[in-house]
KOLTOR-839148 format. One line per 4 residues: number of its first residue (from 1); their letters; for each residue y, x, z of C-alpha. Coordinates in pm, 1 decimal, m for minus. Each point is the difference from the previous one (the first is absolute). Last residue first. Layout:
N
NUM = a = Y,X,Z ~ ...
END
This chain:
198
198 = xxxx = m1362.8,1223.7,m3866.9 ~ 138.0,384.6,m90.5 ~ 318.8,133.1,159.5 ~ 146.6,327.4,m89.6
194 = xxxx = 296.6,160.7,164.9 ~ 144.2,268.1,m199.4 ~ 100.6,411.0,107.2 ~ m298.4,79.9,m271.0
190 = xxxx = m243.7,m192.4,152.3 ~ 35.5,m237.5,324.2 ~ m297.0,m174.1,47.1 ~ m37.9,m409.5,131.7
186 = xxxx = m259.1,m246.2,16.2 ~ m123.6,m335.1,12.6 ~ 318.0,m152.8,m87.6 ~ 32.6,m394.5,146.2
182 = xxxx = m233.5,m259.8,m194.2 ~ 24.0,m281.7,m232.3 ~ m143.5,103.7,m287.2 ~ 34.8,m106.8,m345.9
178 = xxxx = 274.7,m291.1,16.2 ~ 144.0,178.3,334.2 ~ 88.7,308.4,m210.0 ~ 395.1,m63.6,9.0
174 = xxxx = m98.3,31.5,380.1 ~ m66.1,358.1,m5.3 ~ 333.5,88.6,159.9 ~ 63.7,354.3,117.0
170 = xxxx = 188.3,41.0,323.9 ~ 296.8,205.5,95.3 ~ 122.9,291.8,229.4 ~ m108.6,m147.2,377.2
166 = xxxx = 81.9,221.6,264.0 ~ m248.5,138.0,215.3 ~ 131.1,281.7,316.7 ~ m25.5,318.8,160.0
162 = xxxx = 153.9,164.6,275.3 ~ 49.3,355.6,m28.0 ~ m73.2,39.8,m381.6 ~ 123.0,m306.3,m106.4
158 = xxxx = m118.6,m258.2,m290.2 ~ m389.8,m176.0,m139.5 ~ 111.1,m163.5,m256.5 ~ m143.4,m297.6,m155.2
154 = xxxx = m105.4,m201.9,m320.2 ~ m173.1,m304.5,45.6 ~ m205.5,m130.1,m271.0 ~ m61.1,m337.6,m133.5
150 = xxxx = m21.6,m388.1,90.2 ~ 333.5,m171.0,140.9 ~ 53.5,m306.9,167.8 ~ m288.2,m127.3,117.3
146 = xxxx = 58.2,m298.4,243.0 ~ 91.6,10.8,336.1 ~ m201.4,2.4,312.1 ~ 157.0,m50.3,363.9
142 = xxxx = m16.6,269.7,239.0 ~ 436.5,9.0,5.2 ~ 215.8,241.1,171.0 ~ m2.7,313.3,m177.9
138 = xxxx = 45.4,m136.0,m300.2 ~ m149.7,221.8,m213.6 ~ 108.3,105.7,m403.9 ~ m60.6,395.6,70.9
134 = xxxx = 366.2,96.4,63.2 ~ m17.8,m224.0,280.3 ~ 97.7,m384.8,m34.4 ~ 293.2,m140.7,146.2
130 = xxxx = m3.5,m228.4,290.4 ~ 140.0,m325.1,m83.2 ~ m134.8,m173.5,321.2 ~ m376.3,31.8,m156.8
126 = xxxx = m2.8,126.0,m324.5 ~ m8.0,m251.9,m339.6 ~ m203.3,m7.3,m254.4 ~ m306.4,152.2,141.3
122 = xxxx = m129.5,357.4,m208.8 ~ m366.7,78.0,m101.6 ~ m9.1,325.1,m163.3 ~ m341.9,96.3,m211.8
118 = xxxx = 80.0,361.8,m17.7 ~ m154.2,337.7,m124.1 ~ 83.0,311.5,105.1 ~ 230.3,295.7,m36.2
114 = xxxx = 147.7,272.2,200.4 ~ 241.1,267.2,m136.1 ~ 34.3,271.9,235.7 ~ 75.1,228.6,m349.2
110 = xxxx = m229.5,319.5,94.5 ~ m212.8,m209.2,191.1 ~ m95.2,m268.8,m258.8 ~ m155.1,m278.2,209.0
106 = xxxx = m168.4,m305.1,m185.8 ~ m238.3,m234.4,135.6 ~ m192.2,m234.6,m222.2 ~ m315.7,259.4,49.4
102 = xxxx = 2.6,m45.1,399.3 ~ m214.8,m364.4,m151.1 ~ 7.1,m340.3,301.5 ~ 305.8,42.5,134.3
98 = xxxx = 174.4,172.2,m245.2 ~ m17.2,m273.2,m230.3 ~ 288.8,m137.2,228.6 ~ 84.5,m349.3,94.8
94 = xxxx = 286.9,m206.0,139.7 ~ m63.9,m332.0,156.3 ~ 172.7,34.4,244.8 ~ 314.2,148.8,m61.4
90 = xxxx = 130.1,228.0,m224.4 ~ 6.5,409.0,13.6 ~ 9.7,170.2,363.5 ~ 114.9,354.0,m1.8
86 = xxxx = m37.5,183.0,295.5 ~ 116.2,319.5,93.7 ~ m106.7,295.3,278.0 ~ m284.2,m186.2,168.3
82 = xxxx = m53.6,262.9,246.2 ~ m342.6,222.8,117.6 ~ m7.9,95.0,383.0 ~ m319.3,230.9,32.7
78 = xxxx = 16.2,123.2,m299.3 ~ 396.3,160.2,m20.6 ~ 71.9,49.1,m360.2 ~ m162.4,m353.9,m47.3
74 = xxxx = 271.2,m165.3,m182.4 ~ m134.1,m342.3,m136.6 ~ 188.6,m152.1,m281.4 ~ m58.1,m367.9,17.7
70 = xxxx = 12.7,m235.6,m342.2 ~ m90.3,m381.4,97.5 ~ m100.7,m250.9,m259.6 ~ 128.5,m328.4,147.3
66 = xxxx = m44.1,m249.5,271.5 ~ m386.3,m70.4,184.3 ~ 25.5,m234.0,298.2 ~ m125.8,109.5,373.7
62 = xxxx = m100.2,m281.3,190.7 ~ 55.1,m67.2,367.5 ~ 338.8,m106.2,m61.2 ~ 132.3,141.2,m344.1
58 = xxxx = m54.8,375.7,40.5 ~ 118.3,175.0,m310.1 ~ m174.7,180.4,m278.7 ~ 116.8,252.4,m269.2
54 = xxxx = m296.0,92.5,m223.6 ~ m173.9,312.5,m145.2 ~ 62.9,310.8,m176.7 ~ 70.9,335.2,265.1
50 = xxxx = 140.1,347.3,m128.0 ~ m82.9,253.0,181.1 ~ 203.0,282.5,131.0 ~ 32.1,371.6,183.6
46 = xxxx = m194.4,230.7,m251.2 ~ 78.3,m193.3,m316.0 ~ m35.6,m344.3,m148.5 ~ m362.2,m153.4,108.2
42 = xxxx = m17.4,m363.1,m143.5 ~ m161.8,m235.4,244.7 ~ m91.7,m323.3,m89.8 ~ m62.3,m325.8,110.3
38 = xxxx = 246.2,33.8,279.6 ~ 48.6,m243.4,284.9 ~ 326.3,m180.2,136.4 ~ 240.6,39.4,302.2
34 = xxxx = m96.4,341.6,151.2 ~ m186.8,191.9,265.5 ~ m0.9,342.0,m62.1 ~ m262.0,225.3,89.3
30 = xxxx = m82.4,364.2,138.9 ~ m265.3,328.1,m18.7 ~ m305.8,m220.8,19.7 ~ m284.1,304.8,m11.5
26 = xxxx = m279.8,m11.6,m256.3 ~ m335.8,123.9,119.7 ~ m274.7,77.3,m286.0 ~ 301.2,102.0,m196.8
22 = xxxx = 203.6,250.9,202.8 ~ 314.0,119.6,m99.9 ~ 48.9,m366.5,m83.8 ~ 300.0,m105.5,250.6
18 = xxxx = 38.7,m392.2,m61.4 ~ 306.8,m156.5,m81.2 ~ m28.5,m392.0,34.5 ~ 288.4,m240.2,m142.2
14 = xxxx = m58.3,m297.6,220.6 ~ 58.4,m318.5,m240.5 ~ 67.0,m322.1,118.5 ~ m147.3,m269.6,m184.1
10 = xxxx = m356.4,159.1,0.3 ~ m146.9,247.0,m272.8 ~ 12.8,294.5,224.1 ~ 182.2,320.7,m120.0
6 = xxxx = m118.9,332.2,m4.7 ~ 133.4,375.3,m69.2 ~ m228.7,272.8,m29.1 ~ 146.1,411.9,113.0
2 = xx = m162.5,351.7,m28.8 ~ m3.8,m52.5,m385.8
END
C-alpha cells in the first residue's frame, strides 16, 4: 500500500504513520504518543490497525509493565492517528503468544471476532476497592499476581462510528495442565465455530 505503520519497542509507544508513495524516501505523515507499546500490528481495514502489546505506567522514574493491552488505532486522518479503544486484559504479569508469533492471532472480519491466547496474571485484591475492567485489570495496582487463568480469549470487535472490545468468553485449557501446561497457541474460526488448538 501507499501507507506503513511503525511502532518502537520502548515503554511508550509512538504509533508512526509513514507516507510510502515513495520508497527510497518515506515521508512521516503523523504519530501518537501513547501509554504502552505494541508487539504487533494487525491491519483491519482502510482506516484501522489493530495494536498487541503491553499497558505500562510511570512509577517514579521507572516505567513498570501491567497487562496485555488491545488499542484500535483509527488513522482515517494520517497525520493525527487516535487510539479509538483499549482493552487491557490482567495485570502484570500477563502474557500473550502474540507477542512473540502474529500466527496466534485471530481476526475474522466478517464476524469481528478476535481471538488470542492468554497467560492472565491477576492480584487478589485491587487497590482502594477499585473494580476491575472488563478485561480482569485493576487499574490501579503494578503489583504481580499469580496466574489465574490459561486459554483463549474470545473478543468482539463492536460499533460502526465509534468502535469498541468487549470480552465474549474464554476457553480453558487448564484441565490439560497434567500434559501441557500452556495457554492456546492458536485460533480459526471454521464453519461459524471458534477453534482453538494448544
Amino acid at each position: 500500500g501507499q501507507r506503513g505503520y511503525v511502532v518502537t519497542f520502548r515503554q511508550v509507544d509512538p504509533f508512526f504513520v509513514f507516507d510510502l508513495s515513495q520508497p527510497a524516501s518515506p515521508q512521516l505523515l503523523g504519530y501518537l504518543k501513547i501509554p504502552g507499546f505494541s508487539d504487533y500490528l494487525h491491519p483491519l481495514d482502510a482506516t484501522h490497525m489493530l495494536g498487541v502489546g503491553k499497558d505500562t505506567v510511570e512509577v517514579g522514574e521507572r516505567v513498570s509493565t501491567k497487562g496485555v493491552k488491545l488499542s484500535l488505532f483509527n488513522v482515517a486522518d494520517p497525520e493525527n492517528p487516535q487510539e479509538e479503544a483499549v482493552l487491557v486484559l490482567g495485570d502484570s504479569g500477563t502474557t500473550t503468544e502474540v507477542s512473540y508469533d502474529h500466527k496466534a492471532f485471530l481476526y475474522h472480519q466478517g464476524s469481528g471476532v478476535i481471538a488470542l491466547p492468554i497467560d492472565l496474571h491477576q492480584v487478589e485484591r485491587c487497590p482502594d476497592k477499585t473494580p476491575r475492567t472488563q478485561g480482569g485489570a485493576c487499574p490501579g495496582s503494578t503489583d504481580w499476581g499469580p496466574s489465574t487463568f490459561q486459554g483463549a480469549y474470545v473478543l468482539y470487535l463492536e460499533g460502526t462510528d465509534q468502535k469498541r472490545f468487549s470480552v465474549r468468553g474464554r476457553i480453558t485449557h487448564e484441565h490439560l495442565k497434567g500434559v501441557r501446561n500452556d495457554a492456546a497457541d492458536t485460533s480459526r474460526v471454521m464453519s461459524g465455530r471458534n477453534f482453538t488448538v494448544c
